[in-house]
N, C-alpha and C positions, 0 to 999 in steps of 0.2 A: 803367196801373199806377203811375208814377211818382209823379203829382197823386194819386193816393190816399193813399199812405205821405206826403206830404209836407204836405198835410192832416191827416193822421193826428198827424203829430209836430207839427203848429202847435194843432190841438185838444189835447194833451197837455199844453204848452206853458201854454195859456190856462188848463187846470183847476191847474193845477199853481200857475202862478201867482194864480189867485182862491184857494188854498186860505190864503195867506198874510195878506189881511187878514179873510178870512169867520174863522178861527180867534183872530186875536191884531190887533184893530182899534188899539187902543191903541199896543200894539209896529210896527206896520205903519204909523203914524204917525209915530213918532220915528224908526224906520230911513228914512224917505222925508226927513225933516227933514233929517239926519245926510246923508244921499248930497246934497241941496238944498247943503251949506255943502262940499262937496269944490270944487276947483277942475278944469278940463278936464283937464287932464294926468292928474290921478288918478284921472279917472271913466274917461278912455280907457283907462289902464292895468286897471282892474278891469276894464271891457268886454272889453280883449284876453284878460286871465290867465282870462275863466268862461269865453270863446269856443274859446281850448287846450286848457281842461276839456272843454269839451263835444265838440273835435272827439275827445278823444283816449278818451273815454266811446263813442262813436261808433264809434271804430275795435275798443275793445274788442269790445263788441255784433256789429258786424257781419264781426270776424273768424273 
C-alpha cells in the first residue's frame, strides 16, 4: 500500500511538473535561466521554503 500512494504522488509530481513547459515553452525558458544565475545559498533556501510548503500542504491533506 505504501509504494503505491508514493508512486502515486511522484506521477503527480511529474504531470504537474510537464505541465509547466508543454503550456508556456518560452516562459519555462527564462524561469530555468533566472534559477541558472541564483547562487547555492539561494537555490537551497527556495528548495527548503517549497519543501515546508509542501510538507505543510501534506499535513493539511492528510489531517
Amino acid at each position: 500500500m505504501p509504494w503505491t500512494e508514493i508512486l502515486t504522488a511522484l506521477a503527480l509530481v511529474l504531470v504537474i511538473e510537464g505541465m509547466v513547459p508543454f503550456v508556456g515553452p518560452g516562459r519555462y525558458r527564462q524561469m530555468v535561466a533566472q534559477v541558472a544565475r541564483l547562487s547555492d545559498n539561494q537555490l537551497r533556501t527556495v528548495g527548503l521554503v517549497v519543501m515546508i510548503i509542501g510538507l505543510f500542504l501534506l499535513f493539511l491533506v492528510r489531517s
